[in-house]
N, C-alpha and C positions, 0 to 999 in steps of 0.2 A: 504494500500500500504506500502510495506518496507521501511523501511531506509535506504538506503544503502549508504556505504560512499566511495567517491572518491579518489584514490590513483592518485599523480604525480610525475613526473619526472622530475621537474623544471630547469633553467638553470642552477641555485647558487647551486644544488648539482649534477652535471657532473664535475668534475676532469680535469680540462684544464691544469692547472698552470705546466708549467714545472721545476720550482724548486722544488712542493712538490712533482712530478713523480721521479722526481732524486732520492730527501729522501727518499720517497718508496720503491724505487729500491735499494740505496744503505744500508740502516737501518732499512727497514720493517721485519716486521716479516710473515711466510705463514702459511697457513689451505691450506690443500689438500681434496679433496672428488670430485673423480674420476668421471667425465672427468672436475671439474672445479679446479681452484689453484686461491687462493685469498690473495694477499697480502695486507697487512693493517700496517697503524703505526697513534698512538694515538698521538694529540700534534697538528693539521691542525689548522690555530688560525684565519682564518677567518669564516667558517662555521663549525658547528656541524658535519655535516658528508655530502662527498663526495666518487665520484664513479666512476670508469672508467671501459671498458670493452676490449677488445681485440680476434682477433682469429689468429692465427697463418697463415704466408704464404707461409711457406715453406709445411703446412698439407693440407692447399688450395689456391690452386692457382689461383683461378678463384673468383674474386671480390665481384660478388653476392653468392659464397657460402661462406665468410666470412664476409658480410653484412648482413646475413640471421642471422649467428649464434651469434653477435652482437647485430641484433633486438630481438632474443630471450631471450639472455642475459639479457638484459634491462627489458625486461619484465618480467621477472620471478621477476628479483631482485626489481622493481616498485611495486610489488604484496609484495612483503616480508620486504620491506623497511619499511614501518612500526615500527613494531616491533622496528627490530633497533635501530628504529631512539628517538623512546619516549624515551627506555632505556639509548641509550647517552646520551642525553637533562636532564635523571631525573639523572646521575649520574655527569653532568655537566663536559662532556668529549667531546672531538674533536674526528672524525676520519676518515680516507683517506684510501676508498679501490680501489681496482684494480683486477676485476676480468679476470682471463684469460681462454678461453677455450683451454683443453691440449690433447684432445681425436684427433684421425684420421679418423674419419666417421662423417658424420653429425646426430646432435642431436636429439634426439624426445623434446619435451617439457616437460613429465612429469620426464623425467630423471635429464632435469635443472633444475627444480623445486623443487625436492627432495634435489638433490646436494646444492641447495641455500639455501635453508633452512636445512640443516646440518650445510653448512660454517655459516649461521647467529645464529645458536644456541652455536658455539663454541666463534664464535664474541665475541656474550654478556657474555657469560661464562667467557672468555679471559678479560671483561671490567669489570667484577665483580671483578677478581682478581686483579685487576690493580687500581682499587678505591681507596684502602689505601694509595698507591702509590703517 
């Protein structure tokens, strides 16, 4: 039988804090790859790395199609967090994302899944660079 390992999405890393939303917002820096837009800023000094998600309501109006694209969100990024998350931890760095969905249709999955993993390849790229820092 496999081994296969379990990925979560705990509560210490969802993104609540509305002081570092502000930061984010106002001193983050973005990665785009169409249809996600990920803002990030390194420095979150309670947990390693945090996450937030978002869909727009002005592109859906209707609450279950922007809870759907939400739950997807999360999921793709649960499956890909990972990564991430060792590579912060071994480079002993913080850091606060915020993914946004920025498309006008609703998603397939494998399209999120690609886009996530684009934005998390530039991440750790982006943390690599910033290490010396």
């Amino acid at each position: 039988m496999e081994n296969t390992e379990r990925y979560f999405l705990g509560k210490e890393s969802k993104l609540k804090s509305r002081n570092i939303i502000q930061k984010l917002f106002s001193e983050g820096k973005h990665v785009l790859v169409y249809p996600l837009k990920a803002v990030y800023i390194f420095g979150n000094e309670k947990y390693p790395l945090q996450a937030g998600v978002s869909a727009s309501k002005r592109n859906f109006k209707k609450a279950v199609d922007r809870n759907r694209i939400k739950r997807l969100i999360r999921e793709v990024y649960r499956l890909q967090k990972p990564a991430l998350e060792n590579h912060i931890i071994q480079n002993k760095q913080n850091l606060s994302v915020f993914l946004m969905y920025i498309g006008k249709e609703m998603p397939e999955y494998d399209q999120l899944l690609e886009s996530t993993e684009k934005i998390i390849k530039r991440i750790v790229k982006i943390a690599d660079e910033n290490k010396g820092n």
